[in-house]
C-alpha positions, 0 to 999 in steps of 0.5 A: 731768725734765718729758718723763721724771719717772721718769728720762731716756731716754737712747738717745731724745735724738737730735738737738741742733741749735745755732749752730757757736759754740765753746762750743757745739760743745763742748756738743755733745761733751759731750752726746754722751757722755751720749746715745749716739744723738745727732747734733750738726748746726750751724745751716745758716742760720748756715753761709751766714751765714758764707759771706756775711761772707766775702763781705762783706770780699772787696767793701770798696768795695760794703760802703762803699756799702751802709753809706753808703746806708744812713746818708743816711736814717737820721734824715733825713725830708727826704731820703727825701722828696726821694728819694720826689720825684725817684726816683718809684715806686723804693723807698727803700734797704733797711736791712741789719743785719749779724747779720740773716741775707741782708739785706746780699746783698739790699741789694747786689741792689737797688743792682745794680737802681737804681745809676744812679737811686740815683747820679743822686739822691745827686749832687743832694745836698750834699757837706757836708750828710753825710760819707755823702754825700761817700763815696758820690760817690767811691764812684760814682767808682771804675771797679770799683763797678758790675761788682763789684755786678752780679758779688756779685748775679748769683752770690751772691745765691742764698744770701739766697734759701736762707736765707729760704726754710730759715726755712720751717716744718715742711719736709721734711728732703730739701727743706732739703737740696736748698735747701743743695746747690743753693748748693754747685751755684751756687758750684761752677759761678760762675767768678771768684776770688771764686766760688772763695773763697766755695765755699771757705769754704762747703765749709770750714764743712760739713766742719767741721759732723761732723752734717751728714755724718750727716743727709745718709746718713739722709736718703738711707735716707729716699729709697732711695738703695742702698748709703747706710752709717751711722755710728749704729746707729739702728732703722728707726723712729728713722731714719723720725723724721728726716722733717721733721728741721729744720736749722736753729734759726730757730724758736728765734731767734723765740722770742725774739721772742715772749718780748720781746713777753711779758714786756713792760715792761708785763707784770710780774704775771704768774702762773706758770699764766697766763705758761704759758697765754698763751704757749702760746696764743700760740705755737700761734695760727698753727695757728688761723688 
């Protein structure tokens, strides 16, 4: 009602883009039936995060690594200054979050960099300072660690690099289609079992994201491509609207952010008039800079 108070245009809604959550998608084919011209397309970002679970339960034991890497200096001053001490200029282990999308695959790049000065230090350590640190010691022992490191980094690191540069924004709709296909082109070329069930999933989860199909042959009207055929009638201009059409949802994952650093425990007089202006401020000050 704020974009349209004399009523809302219905054939002017053409893109809702969301997580691939069930609610969600259910969303998604409700509102289709309200907007004849909408696209649903589900989260890229999301998508190659879940290709990296997968890959996650496939690596139980490089999981338990990171885990307890991770663990042993949480909380512990003393041990990240010996680390400092001992290991010079290597940097401290990064700190993976699960929902945070890649850190895990760049916490098992780093390991594949410094395995063996990462080795050397936890066993200076005490077994019985930490039950951390006694599992990384039979971590070490396993024959299947290392290679299964240099293997998870060599072909899948790549979908921690799409990711952050998908979180890239106003970016041309061929360039974030061209980072995700470069994904399927590197899985498709990596050999292994692994490689095999990742491209699995990956192509599992586009086959299940229906918009994806859809702004694919928009995007190839928008670069020439004969013989490209829609499933929706849109006009000229409409399709032409697809330009810098996002596909992912980070810019809404940010704000998030902003809202947390708004509304504030701090902040709890505000007026609606200010809230509006500050946060308009606010979300607009990067075009200041």
């Amino acid at each position: 009602m704020i974009l349209w108070p004399e009523g809302i245009q219905y054939l002017k809604v053409l893109l809702f883009l969301s997580d691939a959550a069930a609610y969600m998608k259910l969303a998604g084919k409700t509102l289709r039936n309200i907007f004849p011209k909408l696209i649903h397309l589900t989260c890229m970002a999301h998508a190659l995060h879940n290709v990296c679970e997968k890959i996650i339960a496939m690596y139980g034991s490089v999981n338990r690594l990171v885990s307890c890497g991770k663990k042993i200096f949480v909380k512990s001053q003393n041990r990240r200054e010996l680390f400092k001490e001992k290991c010079g200029d290597i940097p401290l282990p990064p700190q993976p979050v699960k929902t945070r999308w890649g850190s895990w695959l760049n916490a098992v790049e780093y390991y594949a960099k410094y395995y063996a000065s990462f080795r050397d230090f936890v066993n200076l350590l005490d077994s019985e300072e930490s039950i951390s640190i006694e599992e990384l010691k039979d971590l070490f022992g396993e024959s299947s660690i290392e290679s299964d490191l240099v293997y998870s980094c060599a072909n899948f690191n790549c979908l921690a690099k799409v990711i952050k540069k998908l979180e890239t924004e106003d970016m041309l709709l061929l360039n974030s289609l061209d980072l995700v296909q470069s994904v399927l082109n590197q899985l498709q070329k990596s050999k292994g079992k692994p490689s095999e069930l990742a491209l699995e999933k990956f192509l599992n989860v586009l086959y299940k994201n229906k918009g994806y199909k859809i702004i694919k042959s928009i995007n190839d009207v928008l670069n020439g491509v004969p013989g490209t055929q829609l499933e929706l009638h849109l006009s000229p201009e409409e399709i032409a609207s697809f330009k810098f059409s996002p596909i992912t949802n980070c810019d809404v994952e940010r704000s998030f952010s902003r809202y947390k650093n708004i509304l504030g425990d701090r902040r709890l007089s505000f007026e609606e008039n200010n809230l509006k202006y500050y946060f308009i401020s606010y979300c607009n000050a990067k075009y200041l800079r």
